[in-house]
Steps between C-alpha positions, in 0.01 A plus 500: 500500500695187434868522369471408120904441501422254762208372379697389197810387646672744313759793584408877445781525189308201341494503100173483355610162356558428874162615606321266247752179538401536900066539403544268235648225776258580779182565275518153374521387880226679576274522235136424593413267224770245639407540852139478501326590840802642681470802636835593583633408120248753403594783730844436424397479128348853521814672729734346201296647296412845591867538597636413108223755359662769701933440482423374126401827392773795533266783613311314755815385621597806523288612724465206703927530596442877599149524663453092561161539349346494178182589312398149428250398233340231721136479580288293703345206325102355586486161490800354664697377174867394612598821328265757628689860641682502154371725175469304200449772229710553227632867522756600680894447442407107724322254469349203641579310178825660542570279821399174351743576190764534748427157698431314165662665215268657238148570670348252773134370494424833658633740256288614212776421270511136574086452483470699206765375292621159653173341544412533208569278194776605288621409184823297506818702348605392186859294497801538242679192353749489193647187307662418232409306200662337206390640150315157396309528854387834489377423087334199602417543862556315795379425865756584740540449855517813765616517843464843700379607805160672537294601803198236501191458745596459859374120599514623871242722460334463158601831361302708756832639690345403832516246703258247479399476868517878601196658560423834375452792656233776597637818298618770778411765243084449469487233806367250299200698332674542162368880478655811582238769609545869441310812652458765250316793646159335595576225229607104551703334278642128508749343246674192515826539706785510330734264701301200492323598143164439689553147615489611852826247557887517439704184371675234737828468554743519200588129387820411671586300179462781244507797713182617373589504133273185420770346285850376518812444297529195303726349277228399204578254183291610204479354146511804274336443147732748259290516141651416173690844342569720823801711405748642687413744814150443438297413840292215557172570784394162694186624677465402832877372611614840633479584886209365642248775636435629849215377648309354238586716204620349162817403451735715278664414135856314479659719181792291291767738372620255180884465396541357190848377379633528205489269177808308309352601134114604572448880544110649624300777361194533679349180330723415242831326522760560248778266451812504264543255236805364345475331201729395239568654144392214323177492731476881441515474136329151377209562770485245776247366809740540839373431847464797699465512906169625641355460839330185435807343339640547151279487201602524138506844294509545124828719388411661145753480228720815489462599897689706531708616885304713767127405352225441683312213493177422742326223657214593603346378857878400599534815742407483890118550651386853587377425849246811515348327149488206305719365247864524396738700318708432228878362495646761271844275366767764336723258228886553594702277148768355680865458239637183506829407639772637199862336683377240241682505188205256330249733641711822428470358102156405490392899597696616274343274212181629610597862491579431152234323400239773628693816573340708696571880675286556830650853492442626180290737585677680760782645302447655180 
């Protein structure tokens, strides 16, 4: 019985965060798949490794400090795989994929995790981006330049999370046959193994580049098209320019949070714009044609005789795009008379000839 303590360079008070920082350091020394055809890496590999499965898990531990033996789980393999002795089922409280998560973080290319879910393509996460827009460049739209980092294809190894010159390797599990057989009574059955998925073979070596993800960080420039009439907080989608996906899935959705400022006299409602219009009393009474702002630069509107303060006029077409439809709204324009200046004694004189001339009681009506 070799001394697992020993085996592992460790002390018998070693942490379990011990225990894995000293299997992590020599499995990676050891590991078969970067010493092909030595012998003495793999016996080394398999001590290493049978001694983790037993201190790494509290009962067998246990058991192995007070009777320096344990019930083990290992079984002898068949066809001389660099992993053969070792149980590669699922059940139990350890695993074989277990290991491999422990020398490289998240599942190895022997764990079922890793085959199932990391080789196969997976759709790219979508990323989050906000900005901030004037109030004419939201109305009108605008193409705006982005700069954010996002994980994109690894060049080193084309997305695949291996690297490119690593061969692959028989599956331990089914020996290369990509079947599982099970005796039922006097009944045969064979499905396809589970750790390879029925390939018969395990992936390479994880890229060194990557790690195995397939993609990397990036700091990407993107020209983002914002449409005419986005509002503020609404969300733009650009399909396609979120994270990139994991071996060879699409890529995921950049989504554009939208912050619109604020504008000196034009106020939004959903479509239509409303603005407030001074104009004078003489303009207000005679009837006049004023230029008025809009979005596409001022245009002339016709002021009725007698407008009166706080009516509405409308311009139809004048408002800002819907971008889930076409057309515009309206710019609704609320008429605000303006008094003239009254320190002058000439002016001062010429109202009150008016007021004279055509007197006139706005409040009549509210007191009896």
């Amino acid at each position: 019985m070799n001394d697992y303590y020993k085996t592992l360079g460790i002390n018998k008070k070693a942490s379990l965060s011990d225990i894995k920082r000293a299997y992590r350091k020599l499995a990676r020394k050891y590991h078969p798949d970067l010493n092909p055809g030595d012998k003495a890496a793999e016996r080394s590999f398999k001590e290493i490794t049978e001694a983790y499965e037993v201190l790494r898990d509290p009962e067998k531990r246990k058991q192995y400090d007070m009777f320096g033996s344990v019930g083990r789980n290992f079984r002898t393999g068949k066809r001389g795989s660099p992993f053969d002795g070792f149980d590669f089922t699922t059940t139990g409280s350890s695993t074989f994929g277990d290991i491999f998560q422990t020398i490289f973080g998240g599942g190895g290319p022997f764990s079922q995790t890793q085959n199932k879910q990391q080789r196969r393509p997976e759709q790219g996460e979508d990323l989050r981006y906000s900005i901030n827009l004037s109030f004419m460049d939201a109305a009108q739209g605008i193409e705006t330049p982005i700069q954010l980092v996002r994980q994109e294809v690894c060049s080193d190894c084309g997305g695949k999370g291996i690297e490119r010159n690593s061969s692959r390797v028989t599956c331990p599990r089914c020996h290369g046959s990509g079947k599982i057989d099970k005796q039922t009574g006097f009944m045969k059955f064979s499905s396809a193994c589970p750790g390879c998925g029925g390939s018969g073979y395990l992936p390479g070596r994880n890229c060194s580049a990557c790690g195995g993800e397939g993609r990397v960080d990036k700091v990407s420039k993107i020209r983002a098209r914002i449409p005419a009439g986005v509002d503020n907080n609404s969300k733009v989608r650009i399909h396609g320019k979120g994270n990139a996906g994991r071996f060879g899935g699409p890529a995921g959705d950049l989504i554009i949070s939208i912050n619109v400022t604020t504008h000196k006299f034009f106020k939004r409602n959903g479509a239509n714009l409303e603005i407030i219009l001074p104009i004078t009393y003489l303009e207000a009474a005679m009837g006049a044609k004023v230029e008025v702002p809009t979005l596409d630069g001022s245009t002339l509107l016709k002021i009725p005789p007698g407008t009166s303060s706080g009516q509405k006029l409308r311009l139809r077409g004048k408002g800002v795009a819907n971008p889930k439809a076409r057309g515009k709204g309206d710019l609704i324009i609320e008429i605000k008379i303006v008094p003239p200046p009254t320190k002058d004694l000439e002016v001062r004189r010429l109202l009150q000839k008016i007021e004279k001339k055509a007197p006139y009681n706005p409040r009549k009506d509210m007191i009896p």
